[in-house]
N, C-alpha and C positions, 0 to 999 in steps of 0.2 A: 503675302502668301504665294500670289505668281509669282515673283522674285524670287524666291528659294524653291517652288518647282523647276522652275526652269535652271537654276543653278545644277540643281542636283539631277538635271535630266542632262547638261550638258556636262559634268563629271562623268558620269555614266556613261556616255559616249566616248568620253576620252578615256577611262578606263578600260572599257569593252577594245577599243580601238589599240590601244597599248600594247593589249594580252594576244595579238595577234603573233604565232611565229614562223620560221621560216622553213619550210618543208627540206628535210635532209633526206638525200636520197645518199644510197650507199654506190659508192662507184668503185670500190675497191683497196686495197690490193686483196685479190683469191689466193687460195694458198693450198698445197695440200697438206696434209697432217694424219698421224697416225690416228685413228679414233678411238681408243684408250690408251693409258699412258704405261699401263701396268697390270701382269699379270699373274698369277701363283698355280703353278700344278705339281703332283706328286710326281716322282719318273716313272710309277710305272701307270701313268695316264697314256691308254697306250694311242689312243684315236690324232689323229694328223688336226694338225692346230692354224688356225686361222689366225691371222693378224694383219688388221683392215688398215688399211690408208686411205683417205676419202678426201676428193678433190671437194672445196669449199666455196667453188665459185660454181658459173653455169656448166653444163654440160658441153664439150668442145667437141667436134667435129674429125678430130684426131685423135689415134691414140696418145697415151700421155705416158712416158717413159722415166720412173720416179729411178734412184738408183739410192743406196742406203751401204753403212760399213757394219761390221760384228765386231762387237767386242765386249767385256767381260770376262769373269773366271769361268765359266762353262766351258767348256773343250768339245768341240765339235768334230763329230766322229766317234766320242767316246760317250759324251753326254746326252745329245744332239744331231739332229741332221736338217739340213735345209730341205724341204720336199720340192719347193718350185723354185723358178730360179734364183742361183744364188745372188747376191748384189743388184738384182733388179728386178721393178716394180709396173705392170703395165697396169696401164689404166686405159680399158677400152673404149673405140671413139664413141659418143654417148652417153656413157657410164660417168656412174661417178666416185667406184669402189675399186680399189685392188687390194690382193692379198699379201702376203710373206705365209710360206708354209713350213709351218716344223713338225718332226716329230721327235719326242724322246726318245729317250734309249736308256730301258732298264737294266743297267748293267751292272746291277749286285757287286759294286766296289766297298761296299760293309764300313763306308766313311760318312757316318751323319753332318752330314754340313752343307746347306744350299750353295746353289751355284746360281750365277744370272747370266743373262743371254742379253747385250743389250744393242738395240739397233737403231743406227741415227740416219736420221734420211740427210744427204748428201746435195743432189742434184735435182732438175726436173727439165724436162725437154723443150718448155717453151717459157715465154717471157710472159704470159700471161697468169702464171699461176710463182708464189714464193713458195719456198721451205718453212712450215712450223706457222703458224698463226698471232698474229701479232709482232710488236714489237721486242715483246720476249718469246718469239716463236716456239711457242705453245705447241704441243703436240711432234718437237721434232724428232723426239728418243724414245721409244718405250722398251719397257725393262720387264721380261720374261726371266722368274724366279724358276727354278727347278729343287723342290723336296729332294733331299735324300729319304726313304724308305726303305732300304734294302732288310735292314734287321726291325726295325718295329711295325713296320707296314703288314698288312695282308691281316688272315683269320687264323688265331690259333685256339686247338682246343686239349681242353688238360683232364686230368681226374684227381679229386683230393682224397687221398686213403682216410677214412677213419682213424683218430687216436685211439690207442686203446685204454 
């Protein structure tokens, strides 16, 4: 009977002792990324539109200069307007947020058919942060849909004559 306590006391220790693992620390690569990937508004949503890019790493000491292309069938100027700068992204030193601004443009073209607005990050100013997240860099596009509304959109009011 000691014989097999002590058996099964020293399994026990080599099992407990086995299950030990090795502490993963994360050391990188940081990356910035758009923080959604997609979004849908009517055109005549008229309030100026935020679209976040958010640094993934720690907070740097420097501004962080993200730069991105446009492209899509959306036509800018007609659809469309960039509200801050075009083609570039700061990200202030500290911070870990910058924007893209847009704002539509209701411009009662009376053609129901959406349009997309899509914008792909490009660049970033230092070597301590990548483009997009991951090895499939996750977060490097996001794609702003824009409703047409012109003809069914808004509040209309009728009256039904009586039959007689």
């Amino acid at each position: 009977m000691i014989k097999l306590i002590s058996i099964v006391s020293a399994l026990s220790c080599l099992v407990i002792a086995g299950c030990e693992t090795d502490r993963i620390i994360f050391t990188g690569p940081y990356f910035v990324r758009f923080t959604d990937i997609a979004r849908t508004e009517k055109e005549s949503y008229s309030k100026v539109i935020d679209i976040q890019v958010h640094n993934g790493g720690p907070a740097l000491d420097q501004d962080v200069i993200v730069t991105y292309k446009i492209t899509g069938n959306a036509r800018e100027g007609t659809d469309f307007t960039i509200v801050s700068e075009r083609g570039k992204i700061t990200i202030k030193k500290g911070a870990y947020f910058g924007v893209v601004q847009i704002q539509l443009i209701n411009n009662a073209n009376n053609i129901l058919r959406t349009q997309d607005v899509v914008l792909t990050l490009q660049s970033v100013s230092t070597n301590k942060l990548q483009i997009g997240q991951g090895e499939s860099a996750m977060g490097k596009a996001f794609t702003f849909t824009i409703l047409d509304d012109c003809i069914l959109g808004g509040n209309y009011i009728g009256q039904k004559d009586a039959l007689s």
